[in-house]
Phi, psi and omega in degrees: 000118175274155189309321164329307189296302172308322176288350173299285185299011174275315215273315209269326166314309187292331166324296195274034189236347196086345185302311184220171177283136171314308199266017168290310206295307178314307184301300180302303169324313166295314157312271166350304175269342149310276055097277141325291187306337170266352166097345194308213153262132163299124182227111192300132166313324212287309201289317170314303161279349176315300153343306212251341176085007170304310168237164170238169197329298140352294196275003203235280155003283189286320166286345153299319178283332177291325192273346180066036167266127169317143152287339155346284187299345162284111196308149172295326174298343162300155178279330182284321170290308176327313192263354142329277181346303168290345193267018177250000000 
């Protein structure tokens, strides 16, 4: 499963979860790829919106665990891993 596919499904989970607004989602998509297009570090919606105060930590949490990604797998040096980190 490539990562792409999955930040889809984070971002379209947190929707249908009540978490954040389609157009919250649109709005991190746009960053992401702005963001890409300048060459920057690649940053998972998840972080983007954690960032932007869309989700918190908690709620960034529970969509990963409904999609079954280990937080393991998240680097730490990322703000999403960083805030895994804090909620265990």
């Amino acid at each position: 499963m490539s990562l792409q596919y999955l930040e889809r499904r984070f971002g379209i989970t947190a929707v249908k979860k009540g978490f954040i607004t389609a157009d919250q989602l649109i709005e991190a998509l746009s960053v992401q790829i702005m963001e890409e297009l300048e060459e920057s570090e690649h940053r998972l919606i998840g972080e983007i919106l954690f960032d932007k105060q869309y989700l918190t930590a908690a709620q960034v949490k529970e969509v990963l665990r409904f999609l079954g990604i280990s937080e393991k797998l998240i680097p730490r040096q990322s703000s999403v891993g960083s805030i895994c980190q804090k909620c265990n």
